[in-house]
KOLTORZA-894009 format. One line per 8 residues: for each residue x, y, z of N, C-alpha, C. Coordinates in pm, whole numbers, plus 50000, padded with zeros to 5 digits. Layout:
// residues N
X:Y:Z:X:Y:Z:X:Y:Z; ...
// end
This chain:
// residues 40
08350:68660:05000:08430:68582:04906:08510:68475:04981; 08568:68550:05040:08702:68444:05124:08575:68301:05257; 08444:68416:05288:08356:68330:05369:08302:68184:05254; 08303:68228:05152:08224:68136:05044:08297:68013:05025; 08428:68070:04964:08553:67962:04976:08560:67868:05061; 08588:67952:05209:08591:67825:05348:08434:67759:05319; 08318:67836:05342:08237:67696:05271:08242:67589:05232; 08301:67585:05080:08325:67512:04992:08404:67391:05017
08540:67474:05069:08610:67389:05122:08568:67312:05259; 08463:67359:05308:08434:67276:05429:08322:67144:05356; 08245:67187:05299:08166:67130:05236:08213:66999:05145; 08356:67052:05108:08441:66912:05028:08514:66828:05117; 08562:66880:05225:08604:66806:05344:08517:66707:05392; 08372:66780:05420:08261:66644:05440:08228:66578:05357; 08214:66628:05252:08200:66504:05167:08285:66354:05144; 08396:66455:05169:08540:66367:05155:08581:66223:05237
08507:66337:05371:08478:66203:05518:08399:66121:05468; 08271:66197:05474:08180:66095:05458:08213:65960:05347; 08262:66016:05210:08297:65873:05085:08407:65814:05181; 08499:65845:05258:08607:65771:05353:08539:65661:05436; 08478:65729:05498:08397:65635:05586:08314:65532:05526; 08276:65569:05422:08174:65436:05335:08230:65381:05297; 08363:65396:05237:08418:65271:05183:08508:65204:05283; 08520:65267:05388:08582:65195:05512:08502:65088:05569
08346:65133:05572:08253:65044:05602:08247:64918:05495; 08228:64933:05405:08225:64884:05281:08340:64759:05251; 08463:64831:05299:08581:64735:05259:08593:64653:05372; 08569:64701:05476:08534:64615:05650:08450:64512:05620; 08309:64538:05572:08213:64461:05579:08271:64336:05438; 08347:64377:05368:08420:64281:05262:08520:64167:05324; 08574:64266:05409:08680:64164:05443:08581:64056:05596; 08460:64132:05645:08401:64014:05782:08350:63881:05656
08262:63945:05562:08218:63808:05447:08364:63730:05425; 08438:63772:05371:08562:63711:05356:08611:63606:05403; 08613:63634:05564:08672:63569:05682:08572:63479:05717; 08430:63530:05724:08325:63418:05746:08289:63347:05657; 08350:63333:05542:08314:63230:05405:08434:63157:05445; 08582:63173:05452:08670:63078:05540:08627:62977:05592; 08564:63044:05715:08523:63009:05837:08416:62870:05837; 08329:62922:05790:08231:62896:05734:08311:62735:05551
// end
Protein backbone atom coordinates (compact mmCIF):
# COMPACT_ATOMS: atom_id res chain seq x y z
CA UNK A 1 0.00 0.00 0.00
CA UNK A 2 2.29 2.61 1.42
CA UNK A 3 4.95 0.98 -1.67
CA UNK A 4 2.05 1.89 -4.28
CA UNK A 5 1.54 5.41 -2.97
CA UNK A 6 5.41 6.34 -3.16
CA UNK A 7 4.92 5.08 -6.76
CA UNK A 8 2.40 7.30 -7.57
CA UNK A 9 3.80 9.96 -6.06
CA UNK A 10 7.04 9.37 -7.78
CA UNK A 11 5.39 8.91 -10.97
CA UNK A 12 3.58 12.54 -10.51
CA UNK A 13 6.83 14.10 -9.61
CA UNK A 14 8.09 12.99 -13.14
CA UNK A 15 5.60 13.91 -14.80
CA UNK A 16 5.59 17.17 -13.11
CA UNK A 17 9.44 17.66 -14.23
CA UNK A 18 9.06 16.59 -17.26
CA UNK A 19 5.66 19.37 -18.20
CA UNK A 20 8.38 21.91 -16.21
CA UNK A 21 10.94 21.35 -18.42
CA UNK A 22 8.78 21.63 -21.67
CA UNK A 23 7.46 24.60 -21.05
CA UNK A 24 10.78 25.94 -19.93
CA UNK A 25 11.97 24.85 -23.29
CA UNK A 26 9.02 26.17 -24.89
CA UNK A 27 8.94 29.63 -23.17
CA UNK A 28 13.00 29.86 -23.86
CA UNK A 29 12.58 29.00 -27.37
CA UNK A 30 9.65 32.00 -27.30
CA UNK A 31 11.56 34.40 -25.88
CA UNK A 32 15.19 33.40 -28.59
CA UNK A 33 12.21 34.08 -31.67
CA UNK A 34 11.37 37.13 -29.78
CA UNK A 35 14.77 38.62 -29.50
CA UNK A 36 15.70 37.43 -33.03
CA UNK A 37 12.60 39.09 -34.70
CA UNK A 38 14.07 42.43 -32.83
CA UNK A 39 17.13 41.71 -34.05
CA UNK A 40 16.34 40.75 -37.11
Amino acid sequence: MIFSAFEVYEEATFLLAKRLVLSGFISYGFVVIGSGTIVL
